[in-house]
C-alpha positions, -999 to +999 in steps of 0.1 A: +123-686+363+161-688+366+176-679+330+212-684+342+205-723+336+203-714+298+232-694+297+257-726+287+285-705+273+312-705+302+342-694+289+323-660+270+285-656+277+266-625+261+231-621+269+224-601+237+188-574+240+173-564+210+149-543+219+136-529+181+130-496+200+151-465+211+128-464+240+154-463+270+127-468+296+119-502+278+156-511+278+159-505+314+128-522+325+140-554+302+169-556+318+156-552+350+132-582+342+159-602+329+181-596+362+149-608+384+146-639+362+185-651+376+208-630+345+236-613+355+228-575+347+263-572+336+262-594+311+228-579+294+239-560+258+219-543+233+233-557+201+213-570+175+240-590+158+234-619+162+265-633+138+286-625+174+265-651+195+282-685+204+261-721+212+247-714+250+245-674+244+213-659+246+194-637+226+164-615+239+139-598+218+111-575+226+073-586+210+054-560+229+039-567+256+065-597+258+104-606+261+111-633+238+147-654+252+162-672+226+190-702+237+216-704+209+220-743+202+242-739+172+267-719+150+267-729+116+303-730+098+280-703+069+275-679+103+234-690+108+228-692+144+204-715+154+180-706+187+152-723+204+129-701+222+132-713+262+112-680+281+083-655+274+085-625+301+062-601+306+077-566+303 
């Protein structure tokens, strides 16, 4: 699956992980599951605010045994991001 096609934001894009875990072997292996499905490795952060995401960001979550990508579609003015869930990965 090629996630780059979700990653809309040109002029900024963050690929934020939130990996709910201090696990770093899970963090590497996430991102190096996210880099095989077309993400720049680069661009992969673990932040969990999700306040700093922009419309065509994406947002990545770990639901064990699962990554969860999130496409933001929308920035309210109140600061609620709103995501649509576009990928499931197996970690």
């Amino acid at each position: 699956m090629d996630l780059s096609s979700h990653l809309t934001n040109r002029a900024n894009p963050k690929v934020f992980l939130a990996p709910n875990t201090s696990d770093q072997e899970i963090v590497e292996k996430a991102k190096q599951r996210l880099a095989e499905n077309g993400l720049d490795a680069g661009l992969v952060q673990v932040n969990y605010d999700m306040q700093q995401l922009d419309p065509g960001d994406l947002y990545v979550s770990y639901d064990p045994p699962d990554l969860v990508v999130r496409a933001v579609y929308e920035k309210k003015p109140s600061g609620i991001v709103k995501m649509k869930s576009v990928a499931m990965i197996k970690l």
